[in-house]
C-alpha positions in Angstrom: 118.3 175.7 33.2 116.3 175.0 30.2 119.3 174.6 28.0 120.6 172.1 30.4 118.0 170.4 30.2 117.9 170.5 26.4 121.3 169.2 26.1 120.5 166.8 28.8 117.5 165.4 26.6 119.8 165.5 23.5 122.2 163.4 24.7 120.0 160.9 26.2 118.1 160.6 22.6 121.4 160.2 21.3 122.7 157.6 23.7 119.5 155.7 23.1 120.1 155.7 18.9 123.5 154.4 19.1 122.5 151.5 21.2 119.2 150.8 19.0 122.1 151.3 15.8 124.3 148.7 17.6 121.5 146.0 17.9 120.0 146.4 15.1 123.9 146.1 13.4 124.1 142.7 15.8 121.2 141.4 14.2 122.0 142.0 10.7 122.9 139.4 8.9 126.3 139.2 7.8 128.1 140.1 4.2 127.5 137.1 2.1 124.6 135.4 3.4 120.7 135.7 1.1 119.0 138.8 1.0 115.7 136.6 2.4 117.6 136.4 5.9 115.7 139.0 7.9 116.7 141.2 10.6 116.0 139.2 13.5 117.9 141.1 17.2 117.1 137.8 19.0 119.3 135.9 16.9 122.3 137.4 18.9 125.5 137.1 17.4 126.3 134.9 14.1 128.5 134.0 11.8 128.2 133.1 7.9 128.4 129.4 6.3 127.9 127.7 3.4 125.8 124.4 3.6 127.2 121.6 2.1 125.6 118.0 1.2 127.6 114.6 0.4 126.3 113.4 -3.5 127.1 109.8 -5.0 129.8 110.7 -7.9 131.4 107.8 -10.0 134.5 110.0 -11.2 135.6 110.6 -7.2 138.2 107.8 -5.7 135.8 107.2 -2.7 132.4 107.5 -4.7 131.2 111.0 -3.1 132.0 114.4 -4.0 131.1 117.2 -1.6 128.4 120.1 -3.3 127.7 123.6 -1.8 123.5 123.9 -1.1 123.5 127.8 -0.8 120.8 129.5 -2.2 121.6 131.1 -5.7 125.2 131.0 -4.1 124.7 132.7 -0.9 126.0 131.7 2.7 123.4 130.6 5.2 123.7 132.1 8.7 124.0 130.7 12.4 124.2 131.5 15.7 127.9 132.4 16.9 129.0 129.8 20.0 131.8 129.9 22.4 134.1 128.1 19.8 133.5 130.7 17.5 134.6 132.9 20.0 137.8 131.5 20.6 138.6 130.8 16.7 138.1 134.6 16.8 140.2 135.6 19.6 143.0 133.3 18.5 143.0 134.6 15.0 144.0 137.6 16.6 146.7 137.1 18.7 149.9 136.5 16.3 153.2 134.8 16.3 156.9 135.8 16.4 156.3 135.9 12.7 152.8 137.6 12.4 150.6 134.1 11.8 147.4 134.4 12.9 147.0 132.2 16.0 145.1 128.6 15.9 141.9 127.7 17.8 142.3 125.5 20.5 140.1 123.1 19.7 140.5 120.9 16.6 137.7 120.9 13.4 136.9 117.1 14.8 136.2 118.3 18.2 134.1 121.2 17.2 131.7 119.3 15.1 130.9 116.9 17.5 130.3 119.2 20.2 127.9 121.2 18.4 126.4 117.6 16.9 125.9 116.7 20.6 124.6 120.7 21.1 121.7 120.2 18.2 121.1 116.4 18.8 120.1 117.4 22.8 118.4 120.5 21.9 116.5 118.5 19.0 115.7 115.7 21.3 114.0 117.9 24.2 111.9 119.9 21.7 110.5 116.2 20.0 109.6 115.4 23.5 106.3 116.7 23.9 104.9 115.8 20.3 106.6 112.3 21.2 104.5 111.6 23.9 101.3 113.2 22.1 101.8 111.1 19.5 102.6 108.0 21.8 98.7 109.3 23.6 97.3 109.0 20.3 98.0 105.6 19.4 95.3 103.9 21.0 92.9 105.6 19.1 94.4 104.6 15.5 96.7 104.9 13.0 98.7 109.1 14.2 101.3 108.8 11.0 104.0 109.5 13.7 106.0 106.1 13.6 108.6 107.3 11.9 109.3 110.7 13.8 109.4 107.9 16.8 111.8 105.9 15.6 114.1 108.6 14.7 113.0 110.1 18.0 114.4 107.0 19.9 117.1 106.8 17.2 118.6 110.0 18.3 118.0 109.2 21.8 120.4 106.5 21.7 123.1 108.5 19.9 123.0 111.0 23.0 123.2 108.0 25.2 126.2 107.0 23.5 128.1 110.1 23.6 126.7 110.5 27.2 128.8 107.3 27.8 132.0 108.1 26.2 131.5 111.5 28.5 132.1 109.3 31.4 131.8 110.3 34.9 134.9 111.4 35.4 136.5 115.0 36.7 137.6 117.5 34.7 138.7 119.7 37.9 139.4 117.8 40.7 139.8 120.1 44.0 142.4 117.9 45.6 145.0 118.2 42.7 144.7 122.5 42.7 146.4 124.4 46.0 143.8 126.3 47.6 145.4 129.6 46.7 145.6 128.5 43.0 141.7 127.0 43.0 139.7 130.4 44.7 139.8 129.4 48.4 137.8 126.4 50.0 134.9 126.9 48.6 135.6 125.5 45.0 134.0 122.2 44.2 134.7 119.5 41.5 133.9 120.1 37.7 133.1 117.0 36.2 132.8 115.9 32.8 129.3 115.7 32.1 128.9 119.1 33.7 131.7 121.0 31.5 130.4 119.7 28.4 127.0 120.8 29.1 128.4 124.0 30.3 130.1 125.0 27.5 128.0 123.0 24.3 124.6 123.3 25.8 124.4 126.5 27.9 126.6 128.4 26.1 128.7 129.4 28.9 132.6 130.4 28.8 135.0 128.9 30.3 135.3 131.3 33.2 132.0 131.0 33.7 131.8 127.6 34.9 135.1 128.3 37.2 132.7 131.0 38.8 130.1 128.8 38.9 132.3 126.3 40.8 134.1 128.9 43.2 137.1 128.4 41.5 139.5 131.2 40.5 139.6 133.1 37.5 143.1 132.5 36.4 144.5 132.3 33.1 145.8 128.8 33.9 142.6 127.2 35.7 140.7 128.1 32.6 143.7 126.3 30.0 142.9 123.1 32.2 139.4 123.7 31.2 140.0 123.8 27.5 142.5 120.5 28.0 140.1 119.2 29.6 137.3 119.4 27.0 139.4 118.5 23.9 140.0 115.2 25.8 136.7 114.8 26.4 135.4 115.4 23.1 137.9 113.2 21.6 136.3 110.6 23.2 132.8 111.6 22.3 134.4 111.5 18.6 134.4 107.6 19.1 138.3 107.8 20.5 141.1 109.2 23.1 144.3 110.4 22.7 145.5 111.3 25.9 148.5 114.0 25.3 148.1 113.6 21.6 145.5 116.9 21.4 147.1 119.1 18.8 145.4 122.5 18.0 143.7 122.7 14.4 
């Protein structure tokens, strides 16, 4: 009995170091990236990038030349998102002639969707020193004009995108056969909702069919990720309805 329960014990303390090892590898930050990064497990998952600024330069055709900002020549890090995920996944999967596969989403739509991700997320964290700010006013001169103005600036820019969004459906129930959709209780996805679904919540795309009742299929969830690269071509300033061509 007491050697059971030794080996019982053992295994446990094992168990419990190879999922401490696992997190701890998780919140490392990946090959590449400065050795002042710390360890950090609440980061989740991330991926390495190299920061980039745009720099006047006579000698270039348009006037600008594009110049790495790493530090000493290391990669920053950031937070892995859903596109991540799927530029991983499709990388993967190969081709008749053993090409990796392309993401489904192109670099155009990408960036904008994770603009509109840190533009909202900024926007709601200036919120409450906005309106401390805006309470201090009265009593003189708070030095926060500026962060105002590029607190209303940056409002406006979400309004915009908010308004190429539109209100329309991504999944209409009415176009989907009730065996194909999850049964009656599926409900509409609209356009407002997926984007926020996906950019802002971090959610995959079967998520928000589950959310929605609808049916985890394969195909529901392509319609999804059709439905978004439309959608964020129009938050990009333009549509190109059947034009969307992977990157």
């Amino acid at each position: 009995m007491t050697v059971f329960n030794s080996k019982a014990g053992a295994a446990r303390r094992l168990t419990e170091q190879e999922r401490l090892a696992a997190i701890i590898a998780r919140a490392t930050p990946v090959d590449g990236c400065g050795p002042a990064i710390p360890v950090a497990p609440a980061r989740g998952p991330q991926v390495a990038f190299v920061p980039h600024v745009i720099m006047p330069d006579e000698k270039a055709e348009d006037g600008y030349k594009v110049e790495r900002t790493g530090w000493r020549g290391f990669s920053a890090v950031r937070g892995a998102d859903v596109f991540d995920v799927l530029e991983r996944a499709a990388a993967k999967r190969k081709d008749k002639d053993g090409n990796p596969g392309r993401s489904p989403f192109t670099k155009g739509q990408v960036n904008v969707a994770r603009l509109y991700r840190d533009l909202v997320e900024r926007h709601d964290a200036g919120g409450m020193r906005c309106a401390s700010l805006e309470a201090r006013r009265g009593s003189g001169p708070s030095g926060g004009g500026e962060f105002i103005d590029a607190f209303i600036s940056e409002g406006e820019q979400i309004a915009l995108m908010r308004r190429r969004i539109g209100n329309g459906v991504a999944m209409a129930v009415r176009r989907v056969r009730p065996s194909k959709r999850g049964g009656p209780d599926a409900r509409p996805i609209p356009d407002r909702v997926l984007v926020d679904a996906i950019c802002l919540d971090g959610c995959s795309f079967r998520a928000v069919l589950e959310r929605h009742g609808w049916s985890l299929d394969g195909k529901n969830a392509k319609k999804l990720i059709v439905a978004l690269a439309s959608i964020l071509d129009r938050m990009q300033g333009y549509d190109l309805p059947g034009q969307h061509k992977p990157s």
